[in-house]
C-alpha positions in Angstrom: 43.5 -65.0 -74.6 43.7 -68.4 -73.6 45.9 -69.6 -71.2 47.7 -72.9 -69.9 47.5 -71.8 -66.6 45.1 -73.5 -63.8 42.4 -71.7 -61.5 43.9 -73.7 -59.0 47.1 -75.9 -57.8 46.7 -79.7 -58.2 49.6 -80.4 -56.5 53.6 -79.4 -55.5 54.7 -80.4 -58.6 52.9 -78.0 -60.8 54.8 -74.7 -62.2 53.8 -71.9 -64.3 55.8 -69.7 -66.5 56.0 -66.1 -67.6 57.7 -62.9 -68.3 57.9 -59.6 -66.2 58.8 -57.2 -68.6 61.5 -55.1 -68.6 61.6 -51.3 -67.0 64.0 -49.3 -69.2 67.0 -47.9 -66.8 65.4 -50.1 -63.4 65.6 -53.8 -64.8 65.7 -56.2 -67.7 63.2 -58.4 -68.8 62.7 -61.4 -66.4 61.3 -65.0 -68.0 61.2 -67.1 -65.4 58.9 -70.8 -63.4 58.3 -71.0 -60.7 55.7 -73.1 -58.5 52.7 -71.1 -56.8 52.4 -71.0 -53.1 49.5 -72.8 -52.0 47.1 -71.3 -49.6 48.8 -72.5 -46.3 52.3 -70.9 -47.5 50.2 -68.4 -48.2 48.5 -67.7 -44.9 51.5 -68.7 -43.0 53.7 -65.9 -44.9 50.7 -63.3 -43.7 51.3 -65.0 -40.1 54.8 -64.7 -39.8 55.2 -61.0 -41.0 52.0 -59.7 -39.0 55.0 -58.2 -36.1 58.1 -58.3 -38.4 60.3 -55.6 -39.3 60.4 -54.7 -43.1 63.7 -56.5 -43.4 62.3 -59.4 -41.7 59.6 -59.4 -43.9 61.9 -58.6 -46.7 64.1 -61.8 -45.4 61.1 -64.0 -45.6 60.2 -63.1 -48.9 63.4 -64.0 -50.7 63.4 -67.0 -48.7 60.1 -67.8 -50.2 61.0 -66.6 -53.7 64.1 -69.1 -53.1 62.2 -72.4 -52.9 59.3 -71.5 -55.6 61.1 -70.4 -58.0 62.5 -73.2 -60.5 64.4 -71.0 -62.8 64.6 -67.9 -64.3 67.3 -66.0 -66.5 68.5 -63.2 -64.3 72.0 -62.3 -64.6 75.0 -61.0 -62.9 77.6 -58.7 -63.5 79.5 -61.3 -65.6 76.2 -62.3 -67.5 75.9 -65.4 -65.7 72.7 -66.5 -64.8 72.4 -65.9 -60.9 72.0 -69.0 -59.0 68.2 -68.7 -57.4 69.3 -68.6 -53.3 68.0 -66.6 -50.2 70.8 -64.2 -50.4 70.7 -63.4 -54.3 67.0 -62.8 -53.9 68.1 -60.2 -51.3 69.9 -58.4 -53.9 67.4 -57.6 -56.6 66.3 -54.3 -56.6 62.6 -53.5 -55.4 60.4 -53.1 -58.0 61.0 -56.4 -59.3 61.3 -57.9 -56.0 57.9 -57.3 -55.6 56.5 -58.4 -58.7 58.1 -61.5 -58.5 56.5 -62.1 -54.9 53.4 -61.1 -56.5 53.3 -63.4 -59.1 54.9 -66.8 -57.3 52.1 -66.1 -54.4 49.0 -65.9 -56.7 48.4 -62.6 -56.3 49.4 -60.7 -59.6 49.9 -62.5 -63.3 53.3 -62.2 -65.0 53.1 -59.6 -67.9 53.3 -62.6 -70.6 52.5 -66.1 -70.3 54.1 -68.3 -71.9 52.4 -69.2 -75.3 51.1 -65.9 -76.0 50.8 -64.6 -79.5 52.7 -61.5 -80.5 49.7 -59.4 -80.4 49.2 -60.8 -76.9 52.4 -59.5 -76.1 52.1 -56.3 -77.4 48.9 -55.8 -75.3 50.4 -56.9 -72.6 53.5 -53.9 -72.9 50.8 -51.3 -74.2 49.2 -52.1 -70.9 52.2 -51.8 -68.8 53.4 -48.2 -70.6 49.8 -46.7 -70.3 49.2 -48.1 -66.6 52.8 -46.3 -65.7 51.5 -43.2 -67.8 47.8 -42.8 -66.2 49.3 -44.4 -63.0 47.2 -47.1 -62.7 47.5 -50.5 -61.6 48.3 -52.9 -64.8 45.1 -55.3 -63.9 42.9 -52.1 -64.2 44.1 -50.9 -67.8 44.2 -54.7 -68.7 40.4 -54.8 -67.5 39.8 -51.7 -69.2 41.1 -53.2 -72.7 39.3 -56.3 -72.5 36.2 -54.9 -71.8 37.0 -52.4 -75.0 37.5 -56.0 -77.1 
């Protein structure tokens, strides 16, 4: 596959996009941009939660999905797409909480990039259904396909 995206950030401006697919009866799929954190944020987000409480650390979190994230199409109750602030990133349920976090801080890849081909895409959900089935991580079954290719 190739990719747009850069083994590293060249500077504040730069923002990546991709999808998180959707889990059927926990949340919709999620195509959003966002910036990545760069090392600093990084290692002052590990700083600040090493003696926080998990709601502090959950606080700190949505603040820093707040300000990396440049858009996204989540929606509310009406089917508006939610405005991207502290207090709505509070809100979204776990699981994709966390995959978001993942992803904006460099840790995880989104499920789809954008500018993949529908095969890519379908390799990417066959990963995602077999990882939940043999309960795997994702990057492990996506590993374990490659390596089959």
């Amino acid at each position: 596959m190739e990719s747009d995206v850069l083994a590293f950030i060249p500077d504040d401006g730069y923002t990546e996009s991709g999808t998180i697919i959707g889990m059927p009866g926990l949340y919709p799929t999620v195509n959003f941009s966002w910036r990545p954190m760069l090392q600093e944020q990084l290692v002052a987000y590990y700083k600040a939660v090493e003696k926080a409480s998990t709601w502090q650390t959950r606080q700190i979190v949505a603040k820093l999905l707040a300000e990396h994230i440049v858009s996204w199409d989540i929606k509310d109750k009406k089917e508006q797409v939610m405005e991207i602030k502290t207090a709505r990133c509070l809100r979204i349920k776990d699981k994709l909480f966390t995959r978001l976090f993942g992803i904006v801080s460099g840790q995880e890849a989104p499920d789809v990039q954008s500018g993949q081909t529908d095969d890519e895409i379908e390799a990417a959900a066959s990963d995602l259904l077999k990882a939940a089935t043999v309960d795997l991580p994702v990057a492990v079954v996506r590993e374990e396909r490659e390596v089959k290719n």
